[in-house]
N, C-alpha and C positions, 0 to 999 in steps of 0.2 A: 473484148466481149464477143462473144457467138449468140445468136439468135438460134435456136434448137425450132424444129416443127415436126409435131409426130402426125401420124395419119393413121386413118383403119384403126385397128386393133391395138396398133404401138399405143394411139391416143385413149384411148381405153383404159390398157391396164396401166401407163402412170397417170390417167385422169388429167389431162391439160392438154390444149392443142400445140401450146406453143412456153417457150423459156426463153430466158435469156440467163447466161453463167459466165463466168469468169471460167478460165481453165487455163492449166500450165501445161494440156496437151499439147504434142506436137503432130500426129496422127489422130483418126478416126477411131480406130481399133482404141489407143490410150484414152482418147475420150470417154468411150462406151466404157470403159472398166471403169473411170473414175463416178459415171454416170452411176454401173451396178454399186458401186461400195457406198452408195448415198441411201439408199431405201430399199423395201426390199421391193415394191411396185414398180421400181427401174431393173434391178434382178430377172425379174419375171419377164419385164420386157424385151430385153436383152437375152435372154438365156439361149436363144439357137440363134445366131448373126446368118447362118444359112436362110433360115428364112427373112430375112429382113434384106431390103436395098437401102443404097444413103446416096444422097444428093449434095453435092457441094456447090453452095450459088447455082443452084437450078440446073447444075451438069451433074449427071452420074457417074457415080465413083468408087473406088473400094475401098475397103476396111483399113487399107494401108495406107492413104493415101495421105500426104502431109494437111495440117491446117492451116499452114504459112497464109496469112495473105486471104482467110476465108471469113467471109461473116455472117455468111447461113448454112446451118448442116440441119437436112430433112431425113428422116427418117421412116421409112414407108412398108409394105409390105410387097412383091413380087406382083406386078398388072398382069392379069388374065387377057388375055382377046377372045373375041367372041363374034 
């Protein structure tokens, strides 16, 4: 089981801060696609990964990056500084 947490805008457009799923992902990237093929509110979310970062257990990470072994993936948008 993975604990999912979206933030900003992710949380938004699929309406929930937070999930928890089962998945037979083995990647980030495989996640997000089986995420899109569930609704279309995850679709919309998902549609540019350009704009979007992801966190694995509270370290940043890429689209490729294995799930082996992970049991939080955040989902966020790109942090401005200011």
């Amino acid at each position: 089981m993975l604990d999912l947490l979206y933030f900003a805008w992710v949380r938004e457009r699929i309406g929930e801060p937070r999930e928890r799923v089962e998945t037979g992902a083995t990647t980030v990237a495989e996640l997000v696609e089986e995420l899109k093929a569930r609704e279309l509110r995850y679709e919309l979310a998902f549609a540019d990964l350009a704009a979007l970062r992801v966190a694995l257990d509270q370290e940043l990470a890429d689209f490729d990056s294995p799930l082996a072994g992970v049991r939080e993936v955040a989902f966020f948008p790109p942090m401005t500084g200011g």
